[in-house]
C-alpha positions as CSV (number, residue, x, y, z in Angstrom):
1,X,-6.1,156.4,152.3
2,X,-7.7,159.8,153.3
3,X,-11.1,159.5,154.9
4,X,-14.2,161.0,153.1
5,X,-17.3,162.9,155.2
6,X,-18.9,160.2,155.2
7,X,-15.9,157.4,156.5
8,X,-16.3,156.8,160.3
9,X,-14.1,154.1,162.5
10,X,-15.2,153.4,166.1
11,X,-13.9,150.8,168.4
12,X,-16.6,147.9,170.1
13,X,-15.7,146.6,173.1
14,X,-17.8,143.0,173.7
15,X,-17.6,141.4,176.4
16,X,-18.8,137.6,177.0
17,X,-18.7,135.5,180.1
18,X,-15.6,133.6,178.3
19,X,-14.0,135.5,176.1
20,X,-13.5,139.4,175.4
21,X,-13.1,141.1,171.6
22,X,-12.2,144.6,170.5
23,X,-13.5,144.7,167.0
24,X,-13.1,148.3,164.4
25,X,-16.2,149.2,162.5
26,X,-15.5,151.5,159.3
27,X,-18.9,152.7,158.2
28,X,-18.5,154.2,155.2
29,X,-21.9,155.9,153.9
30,X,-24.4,153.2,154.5
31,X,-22.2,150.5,154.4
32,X,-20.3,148.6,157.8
33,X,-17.3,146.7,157.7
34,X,-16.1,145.4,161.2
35,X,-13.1,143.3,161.9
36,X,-11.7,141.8,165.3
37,X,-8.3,143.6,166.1
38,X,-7.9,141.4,169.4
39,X,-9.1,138.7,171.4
40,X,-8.8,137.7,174.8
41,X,-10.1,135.5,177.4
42,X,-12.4,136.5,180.6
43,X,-10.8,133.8,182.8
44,X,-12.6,134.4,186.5
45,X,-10.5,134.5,189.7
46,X,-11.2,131.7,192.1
47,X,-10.7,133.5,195.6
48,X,-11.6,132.0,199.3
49,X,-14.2,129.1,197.7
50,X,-15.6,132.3,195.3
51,X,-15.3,133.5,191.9
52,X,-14.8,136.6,190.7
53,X,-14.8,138.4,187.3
54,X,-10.7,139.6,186.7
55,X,-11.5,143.1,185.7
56,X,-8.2,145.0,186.1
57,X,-7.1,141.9,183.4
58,X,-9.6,143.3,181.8
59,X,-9.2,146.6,181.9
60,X,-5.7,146.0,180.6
61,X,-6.5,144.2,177.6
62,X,-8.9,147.0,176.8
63,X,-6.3,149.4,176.9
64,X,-4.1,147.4,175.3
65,X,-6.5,147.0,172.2
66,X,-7.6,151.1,172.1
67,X,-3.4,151.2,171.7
68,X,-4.1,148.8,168.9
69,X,-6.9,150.8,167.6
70,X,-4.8,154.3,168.1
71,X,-1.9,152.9,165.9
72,X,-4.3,151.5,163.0
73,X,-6.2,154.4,162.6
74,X,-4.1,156.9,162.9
75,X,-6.9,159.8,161.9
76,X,-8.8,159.0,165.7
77,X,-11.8,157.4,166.1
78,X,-15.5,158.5,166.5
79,X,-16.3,156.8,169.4
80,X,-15.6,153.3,171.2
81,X,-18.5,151.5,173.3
82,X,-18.3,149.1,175.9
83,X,-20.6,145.6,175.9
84,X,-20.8,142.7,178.4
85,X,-23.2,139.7,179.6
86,X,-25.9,141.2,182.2
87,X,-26.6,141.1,185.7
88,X,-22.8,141.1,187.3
89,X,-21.8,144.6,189.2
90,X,-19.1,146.3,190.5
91,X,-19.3,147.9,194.0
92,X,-17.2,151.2,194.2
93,X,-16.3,152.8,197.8
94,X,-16.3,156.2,198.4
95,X,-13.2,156.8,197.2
96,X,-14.1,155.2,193.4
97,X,-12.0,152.7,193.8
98,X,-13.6,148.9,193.5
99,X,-14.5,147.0,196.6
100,X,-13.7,143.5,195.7
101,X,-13.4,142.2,192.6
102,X,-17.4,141.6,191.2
103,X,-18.9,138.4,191.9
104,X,-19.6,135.9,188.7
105,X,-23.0,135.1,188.4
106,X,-22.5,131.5,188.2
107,X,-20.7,131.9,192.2
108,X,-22.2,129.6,194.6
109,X,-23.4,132.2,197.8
110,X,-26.6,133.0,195.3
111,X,-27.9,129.3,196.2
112,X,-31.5,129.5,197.9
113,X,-31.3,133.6,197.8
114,X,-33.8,133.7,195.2
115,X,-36.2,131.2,197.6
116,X,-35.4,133.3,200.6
117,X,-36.4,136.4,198.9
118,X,-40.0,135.3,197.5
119,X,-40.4,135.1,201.5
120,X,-40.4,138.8,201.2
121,X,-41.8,139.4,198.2
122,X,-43.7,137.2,196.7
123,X,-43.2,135.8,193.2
124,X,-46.5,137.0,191.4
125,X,-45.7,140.3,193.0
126,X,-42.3,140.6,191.7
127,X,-43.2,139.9,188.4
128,X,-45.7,142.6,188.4
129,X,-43.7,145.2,189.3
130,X,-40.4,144.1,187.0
131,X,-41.7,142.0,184.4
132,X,-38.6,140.2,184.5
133,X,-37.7,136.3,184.3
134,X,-37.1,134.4,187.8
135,X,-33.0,133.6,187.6
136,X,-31.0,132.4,190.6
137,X,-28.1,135.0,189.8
138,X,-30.7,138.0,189.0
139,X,-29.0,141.3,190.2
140,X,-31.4,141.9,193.0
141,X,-30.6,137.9,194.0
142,X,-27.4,139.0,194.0
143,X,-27.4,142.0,196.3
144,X,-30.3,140.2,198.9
145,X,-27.4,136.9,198.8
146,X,-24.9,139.5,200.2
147,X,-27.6,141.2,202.8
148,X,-28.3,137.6,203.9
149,X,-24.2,137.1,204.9
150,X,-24.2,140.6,206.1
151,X,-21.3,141.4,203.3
152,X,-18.7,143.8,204.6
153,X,-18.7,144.6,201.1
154,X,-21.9,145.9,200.4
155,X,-21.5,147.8,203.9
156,X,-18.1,149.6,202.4
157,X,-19.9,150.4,199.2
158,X,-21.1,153.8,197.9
159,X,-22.1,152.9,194.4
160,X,-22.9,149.8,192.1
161,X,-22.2,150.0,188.4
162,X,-23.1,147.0,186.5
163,X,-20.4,145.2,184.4
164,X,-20.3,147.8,181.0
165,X,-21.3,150.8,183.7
166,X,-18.0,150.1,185.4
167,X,-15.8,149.7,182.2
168,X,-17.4,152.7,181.2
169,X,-16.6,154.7,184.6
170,X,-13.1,153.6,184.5
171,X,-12.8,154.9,180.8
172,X,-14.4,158.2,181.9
173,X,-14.8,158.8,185.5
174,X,-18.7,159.1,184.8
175,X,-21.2,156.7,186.8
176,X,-24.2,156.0,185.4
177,X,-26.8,153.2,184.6
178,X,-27.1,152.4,180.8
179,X,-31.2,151.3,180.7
180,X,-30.5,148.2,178.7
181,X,-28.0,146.5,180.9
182,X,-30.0,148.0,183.8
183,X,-33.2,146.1,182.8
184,X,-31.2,142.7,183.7
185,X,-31.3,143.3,186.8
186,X,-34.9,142.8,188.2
187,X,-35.0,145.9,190.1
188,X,-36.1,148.2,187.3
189,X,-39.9,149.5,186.1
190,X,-39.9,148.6,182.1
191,X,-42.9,150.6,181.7
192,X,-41.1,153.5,182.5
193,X,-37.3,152.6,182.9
194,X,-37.2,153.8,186.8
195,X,-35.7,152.5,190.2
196,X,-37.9,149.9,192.2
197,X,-36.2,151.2,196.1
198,X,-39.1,149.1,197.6
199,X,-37.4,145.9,196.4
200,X,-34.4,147.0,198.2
201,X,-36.1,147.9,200.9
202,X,-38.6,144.6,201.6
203,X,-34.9,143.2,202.6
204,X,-34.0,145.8,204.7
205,X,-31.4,147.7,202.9
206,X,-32.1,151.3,202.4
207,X,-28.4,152.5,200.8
208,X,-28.6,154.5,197.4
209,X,-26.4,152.7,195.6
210,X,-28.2,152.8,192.0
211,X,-27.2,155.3,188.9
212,X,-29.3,157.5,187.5
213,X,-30.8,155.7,184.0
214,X,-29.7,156.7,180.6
215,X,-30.6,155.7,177.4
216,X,-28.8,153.3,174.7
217,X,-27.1,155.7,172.6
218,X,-25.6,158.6,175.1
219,X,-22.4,159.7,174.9
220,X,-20.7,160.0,178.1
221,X,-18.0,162.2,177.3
222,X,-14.1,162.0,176.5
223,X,-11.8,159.4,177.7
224,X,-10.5,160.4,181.1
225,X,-7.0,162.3,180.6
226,X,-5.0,159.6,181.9
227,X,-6.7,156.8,180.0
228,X,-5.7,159.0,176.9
229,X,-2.2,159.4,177.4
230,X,-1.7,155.5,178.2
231,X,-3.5,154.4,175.1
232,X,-3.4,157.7,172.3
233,X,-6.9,158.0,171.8
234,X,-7.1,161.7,172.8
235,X,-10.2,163.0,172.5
236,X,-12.1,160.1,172.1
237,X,-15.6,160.1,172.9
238,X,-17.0,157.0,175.3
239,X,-20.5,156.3,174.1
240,X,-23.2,154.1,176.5
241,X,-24.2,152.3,173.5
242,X,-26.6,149.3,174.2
243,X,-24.2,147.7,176.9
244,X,-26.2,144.7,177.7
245,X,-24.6,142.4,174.6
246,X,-28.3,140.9,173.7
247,X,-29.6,143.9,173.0
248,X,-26.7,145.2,171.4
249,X,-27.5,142.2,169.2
250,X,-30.8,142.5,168.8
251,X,-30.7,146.2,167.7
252,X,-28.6,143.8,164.3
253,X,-31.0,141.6,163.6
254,X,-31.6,142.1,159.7
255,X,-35.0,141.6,160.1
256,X,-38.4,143.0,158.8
257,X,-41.7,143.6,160.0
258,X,-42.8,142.3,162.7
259,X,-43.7,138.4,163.0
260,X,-40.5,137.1,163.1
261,X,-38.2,136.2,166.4
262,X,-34.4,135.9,167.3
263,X,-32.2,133.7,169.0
264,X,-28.6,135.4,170.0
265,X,-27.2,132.2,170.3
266,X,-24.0,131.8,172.3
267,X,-22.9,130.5,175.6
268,X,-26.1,131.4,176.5
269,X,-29.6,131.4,173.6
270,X,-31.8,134.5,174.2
271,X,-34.7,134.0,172.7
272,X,-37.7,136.8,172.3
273,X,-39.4,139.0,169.9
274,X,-39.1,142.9,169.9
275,X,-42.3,144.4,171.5
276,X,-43.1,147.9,171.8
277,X,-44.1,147.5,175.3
278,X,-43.7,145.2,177.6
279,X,-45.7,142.2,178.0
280,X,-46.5,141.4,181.8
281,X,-49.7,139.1,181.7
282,X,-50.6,136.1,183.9
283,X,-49.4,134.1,180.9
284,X,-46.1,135.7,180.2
285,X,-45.2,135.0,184.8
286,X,-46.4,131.7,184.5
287,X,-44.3,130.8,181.1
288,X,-41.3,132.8,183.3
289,X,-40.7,135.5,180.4
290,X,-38.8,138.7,180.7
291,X,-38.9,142.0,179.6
292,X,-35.8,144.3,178.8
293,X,-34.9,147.2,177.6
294,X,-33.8,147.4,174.2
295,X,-33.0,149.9,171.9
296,X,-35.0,152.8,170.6
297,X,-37.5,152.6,173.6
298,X,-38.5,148.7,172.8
299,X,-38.7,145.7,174.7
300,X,-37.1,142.8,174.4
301,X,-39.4,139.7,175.5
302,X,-37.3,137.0,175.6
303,X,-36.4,133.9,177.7
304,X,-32.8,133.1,178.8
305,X,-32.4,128.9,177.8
306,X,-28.6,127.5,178.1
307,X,-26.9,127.7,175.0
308,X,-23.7,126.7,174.1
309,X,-22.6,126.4,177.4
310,X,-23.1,123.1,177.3
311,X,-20.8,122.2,174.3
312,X,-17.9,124.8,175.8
313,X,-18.3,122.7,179.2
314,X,-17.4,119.3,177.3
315,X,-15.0,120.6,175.2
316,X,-12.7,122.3,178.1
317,X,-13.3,118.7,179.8
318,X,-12.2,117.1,176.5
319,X,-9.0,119.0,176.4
320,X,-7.7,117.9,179.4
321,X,-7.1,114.8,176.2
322,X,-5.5,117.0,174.1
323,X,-6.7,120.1,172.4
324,X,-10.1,119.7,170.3
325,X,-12.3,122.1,168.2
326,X,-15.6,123.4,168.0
327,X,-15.5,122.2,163.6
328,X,-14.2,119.4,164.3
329,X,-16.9,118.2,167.1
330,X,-19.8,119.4,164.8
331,X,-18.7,118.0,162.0
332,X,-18.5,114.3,163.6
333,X,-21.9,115.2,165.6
334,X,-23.2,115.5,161.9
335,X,-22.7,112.2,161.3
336,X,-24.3,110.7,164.5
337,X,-27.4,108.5,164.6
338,X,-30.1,111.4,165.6
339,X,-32.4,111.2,168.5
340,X,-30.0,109.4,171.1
341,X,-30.6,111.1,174.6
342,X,-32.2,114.4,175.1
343,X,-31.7,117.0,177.6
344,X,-33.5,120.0,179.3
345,X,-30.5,122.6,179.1
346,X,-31.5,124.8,181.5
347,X,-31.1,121.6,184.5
348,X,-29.9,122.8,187.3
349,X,-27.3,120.4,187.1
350,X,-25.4,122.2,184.0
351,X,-25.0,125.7,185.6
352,X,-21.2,125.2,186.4
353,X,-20.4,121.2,186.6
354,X,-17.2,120.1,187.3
355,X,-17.5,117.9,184.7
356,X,-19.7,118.7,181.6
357,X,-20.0,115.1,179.9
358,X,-19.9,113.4,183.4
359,X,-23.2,115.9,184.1
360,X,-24.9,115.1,181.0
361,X,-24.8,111.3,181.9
362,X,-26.2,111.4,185.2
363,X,-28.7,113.5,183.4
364,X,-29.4,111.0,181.1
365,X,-29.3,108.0,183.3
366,X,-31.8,109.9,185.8
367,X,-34.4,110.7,183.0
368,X,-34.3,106.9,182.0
369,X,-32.2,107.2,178.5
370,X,-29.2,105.9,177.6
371,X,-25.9,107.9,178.1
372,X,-24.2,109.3,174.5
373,X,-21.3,106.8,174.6
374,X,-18.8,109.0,171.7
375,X,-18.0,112.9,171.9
376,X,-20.1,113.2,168.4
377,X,-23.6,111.7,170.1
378,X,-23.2,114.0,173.1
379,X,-22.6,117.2,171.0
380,X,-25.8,115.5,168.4
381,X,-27.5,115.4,171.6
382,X,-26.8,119.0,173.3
383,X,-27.6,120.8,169.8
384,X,-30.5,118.6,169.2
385,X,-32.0,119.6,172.8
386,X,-31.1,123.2,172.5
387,X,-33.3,123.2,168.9
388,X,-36.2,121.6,170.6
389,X,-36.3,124.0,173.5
390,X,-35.8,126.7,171.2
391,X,-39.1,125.4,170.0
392,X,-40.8,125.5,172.7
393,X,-40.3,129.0,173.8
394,X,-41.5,130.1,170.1
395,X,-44.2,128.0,170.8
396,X,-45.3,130.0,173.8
397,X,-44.1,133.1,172.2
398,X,-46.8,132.7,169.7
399,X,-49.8,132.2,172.3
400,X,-48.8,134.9,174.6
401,X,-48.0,138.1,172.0
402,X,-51.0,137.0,170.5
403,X,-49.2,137.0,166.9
404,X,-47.7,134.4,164.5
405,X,-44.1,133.8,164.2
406,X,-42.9,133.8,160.6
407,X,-39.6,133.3,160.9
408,X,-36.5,132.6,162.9
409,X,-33.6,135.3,163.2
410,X,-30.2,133.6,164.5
411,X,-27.6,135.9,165.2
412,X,-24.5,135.8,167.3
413,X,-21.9,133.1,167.4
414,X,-23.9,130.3,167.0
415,X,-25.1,131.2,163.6
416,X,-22.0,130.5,162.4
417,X,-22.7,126.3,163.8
418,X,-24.3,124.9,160.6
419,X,-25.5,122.4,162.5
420,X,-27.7,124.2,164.5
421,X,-29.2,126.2,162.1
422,X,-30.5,123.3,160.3
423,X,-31.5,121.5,163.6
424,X,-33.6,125.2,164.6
425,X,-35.1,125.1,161.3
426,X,-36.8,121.6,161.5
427,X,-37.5,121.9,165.6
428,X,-39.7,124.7,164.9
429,X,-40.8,124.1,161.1
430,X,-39.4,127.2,160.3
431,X,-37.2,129.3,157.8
432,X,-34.1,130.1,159.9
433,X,-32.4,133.5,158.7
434,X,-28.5,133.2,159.9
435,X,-26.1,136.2,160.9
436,X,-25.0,138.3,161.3
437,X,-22.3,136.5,163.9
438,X,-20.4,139.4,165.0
439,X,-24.5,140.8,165.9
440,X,-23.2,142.3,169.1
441,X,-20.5,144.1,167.7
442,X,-22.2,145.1,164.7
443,X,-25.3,146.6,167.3
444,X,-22.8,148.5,169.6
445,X,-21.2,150.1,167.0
446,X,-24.2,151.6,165.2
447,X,-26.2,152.3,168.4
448,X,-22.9,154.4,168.5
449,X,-23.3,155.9,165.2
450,X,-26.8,156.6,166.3
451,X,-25.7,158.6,169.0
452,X,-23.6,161.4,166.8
453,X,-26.6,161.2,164.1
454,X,-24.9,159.0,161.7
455,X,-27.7,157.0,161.5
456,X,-31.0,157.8,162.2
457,X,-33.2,155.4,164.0
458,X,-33.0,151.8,164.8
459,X,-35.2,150.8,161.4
460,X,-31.5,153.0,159.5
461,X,-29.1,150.5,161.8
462,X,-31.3,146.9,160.2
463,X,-30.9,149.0,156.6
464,X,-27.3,148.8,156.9
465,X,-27.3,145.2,157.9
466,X,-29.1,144.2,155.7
467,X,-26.8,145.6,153.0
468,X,-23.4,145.1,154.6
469,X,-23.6,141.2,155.8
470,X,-24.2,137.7,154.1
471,X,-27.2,136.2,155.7
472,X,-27.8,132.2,154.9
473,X,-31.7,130.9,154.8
474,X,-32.2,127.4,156.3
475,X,-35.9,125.8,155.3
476,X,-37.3,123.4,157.1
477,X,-37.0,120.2,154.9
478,X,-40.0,118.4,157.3
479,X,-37.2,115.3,157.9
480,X,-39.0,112.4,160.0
481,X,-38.3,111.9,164.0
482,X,-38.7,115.9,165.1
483,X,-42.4,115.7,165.9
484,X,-41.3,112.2,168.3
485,X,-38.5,113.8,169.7
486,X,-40.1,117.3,170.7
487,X,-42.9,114.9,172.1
488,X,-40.4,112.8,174.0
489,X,-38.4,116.4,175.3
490,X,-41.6,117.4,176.7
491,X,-41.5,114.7,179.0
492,X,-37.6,115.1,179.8
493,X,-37.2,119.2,180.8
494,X,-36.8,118.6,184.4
495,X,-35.8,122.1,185.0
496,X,-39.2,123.4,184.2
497,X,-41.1,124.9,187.6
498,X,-44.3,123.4,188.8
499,X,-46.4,126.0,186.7
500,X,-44.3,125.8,183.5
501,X,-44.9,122.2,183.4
502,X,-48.1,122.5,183.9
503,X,-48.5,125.0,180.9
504,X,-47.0,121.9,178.1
């Protein structure tokens, strides 16, 4: 069919810790369609005790799917984008070629780093100068980890690209620091999206490795000539659209006004309200809050919590059994007695177990509560905990904005688990709004669109959300034993710091 004016196609690139997509988006007037042309996994390299992100795998599969993409719409796209988790970074030598393959965030050299480096800088001041959330595997924990080994890597390196930078750079040949994947790493001013060298500095590292900062929405220019001829996408312009994946997602959230908050639920639940500034009070350090960039010069204030992580760690322990889905373990966790064990999601002890369900019942038996004993109880008991947590940061959300919440945006992948949507709804007694679950695809590709003026502000990219996707409502049916349980979780979220538990 011959394409009107107004018929666009770009390609999304997205992503996630476990799994990459290339998805086509065909917005056509104000309507998006978006479909997945290939999927792939992100399996990480395990190399001398380490683990490392595969990205010339990676790369390939990209290219693979832009050949995809050149044979399917044969009349060229408008523009292709490039997503990923935050944080991680590639280190290039002088010569642009990688130094070592980048470091996963859940590797094991970041342990004590954050500690070591409060020596230097203290916490308090930290958080006043980035605003951001105190993470183990925070960029500049990262970078100080490898000071502290005295890395021959970071000595051979001339620049650092984080994870969408460098896809991006290998697409182009352009370097350069997108500001929303940027704002991950706790070395950026969100008042004025600017380097912080000082951080570097307090741990005695002086290189310039950082890109200059661009906005969400740039386009960086054509693919490089030899990335054209090995895939057909001549011409093709490579567009810094909001590269970290939450805020690509968050840029989709169908949502209006202004009293409402999102989860982008997947391996990992982000959950925040958009600000149009960030928030860096006492209150907002002490509940460990962050602020990031987000799309149209907004903030995201959020707070990382464990998401799904949990349930993808039993399940890939479960198929050692045999293979097992993600339906069928919700729907038998539908049917288990409610209430059995809870768990603080963000315990230490679930950052990258061996053994998920083994991990979960040493948890449990260390908090006093009885072990799930079937595969449905510990999945009832993972998305129970995740809902009640949830609640809790909405909770705090509330007193420091200042502001209600009215309502309960969940976007991403786990929108699509029916289950937790009704479990979100009653933890927090509110209306839960679900989907779009392809958020992060459906973000990148507008902020794309955004970028050649097919749209015209973020408030035009919700608009067309609103009118392209199904969204289901979940109310809060006030069924008895939530009040008791978030009382008991309270008690039970050992991973809490000595001020955030003081704060419940």
């Amino acid at each position: 069919m011959e394409k009107t004016k107004n018929h666009h196609d770009f390609l999304a690139f997205d992503l996630g810790a476990e799994s990459g997509r290339a998805l086509l988006g065909t917005l056509d007037g104000g309507h998006l369609s978006v479909r997945e042309i290939r999927r792939f996994p992100n399996t990480p390299l395990s190399r001398a005790g380490h683990i490392h992100w595969n990205v010339p795998a990676l790369l390939e599969e990209l290219k693979a799917a832009m050949r995809d993409a050149a044979a399917l719409v044969p009349g060229g796209l408008a523009g292709l984008g490039v997503d990923t988790w935050g944080v991680d970074f590639g280190l290039l030598g002088h010569d642009g070629g990688l130094v070592g393959l980048p470091f996963c965030y859940r590797d094991h050299r970041i342990l004590g780093a954050m500690e070591d480096y409060f020596k230097l800088v203290p916490p308090q001041a930290l958080y006043a100068a980035t605003g951001v959330q105190f993470m183990p595997f925070n960029t500049l924990f990262q970078i100080y980890a490898m000071v502290r080994e005295r890395s021959p890597e970071l000595d051979a390196a001339a620049d650092l690209l984080f994870m969408p930078d460098l896809f991006n750079f290998l697409l182009t040949g352009r370097k350069a620091a997108e500001a929303t994947i940027a704002s991950t790493s706790q070395i950026l001013d969100p008042r004025n999206r600017t380097w912080i060298p000082g951080l570097f500095q307090a741990m005695g590292f002086s290189k310039r490795l950082l890109q200059p900062i661009i906005e969400p929405g740039t386009v960086l220019g054509p693919l490089s000539a030899g990335m054209a001829a090995e895939t057909g996408l001549a011409g093709v312009p490579v567009i810094a659209t909001a590269s970290h994946d939450t805020a690509a997602a968050v840029a989709a959230v169908p949502a209006r006004g202004e009293d409402w908050a999102y989860i982008s639920s997947g391996t990992w639940s982000l959950v925040g309200t958009e600000e149009s500034a960030p928030i860096m009070t006492p209150e907002a350090l002490a509940a460990n809050f962050t602020n990031e960039g987000g799309v149209g010069g907004t903030t995201r204030f959020l707070k990382n919590v464990t998401g799904l992580w949990l349930v993808q760690g039993c399940r890939r322990a479960w198929e050692k059994d045999g293979p097992v889905s993600y339906e069928e373990l919700a729907r038998a966790a539908a049917e288990a007695p409610p209430f059995q064990a809870l768990i603080d999601p963000d315990s230490p002890t679930f950052l990258n177990p061996p053994d998920m369900p083994q991990a979960i019942r040493e948890f449990c038996r260390a908090t006093g509560q009885k072990a799930p004993e079937s595969r449905a109880s510990m999945v009832r008991s993972i998305l129970e905990s995740l809902a009640l947590k949830c609640r809790l940061v909405i909770d705090r959300l509330r007193v420091i904005r200042g502001r209600p919440v009215e309502a309960v945006h969940i976007i991403g992948g786990g929108s699509r688990n029916d289950l937790l949507c009704r479990f979100t709804a009653e933890a927090t007694g509110l209306r839960v709004l679900a989907g779009p679950a392809e958020a992060t695809a459906v973000g990148n590709i507008l902020v794309q669109a955004m970028a050649l003026g097919l749209v015209a502000s973020p408030s035009g990219v919700r608009e067309i959300v609103r009118g392209s996707f199904a969204i289901r409502s979940y109310e809060p049916a006030g069924k008895p034993g939530w009040e008791d349980a978030y009382a008991r979780s309270l008690g039970i979220l050992g991973a809490l710091d000595r001020t955030e538990r003081g704060a419940i």
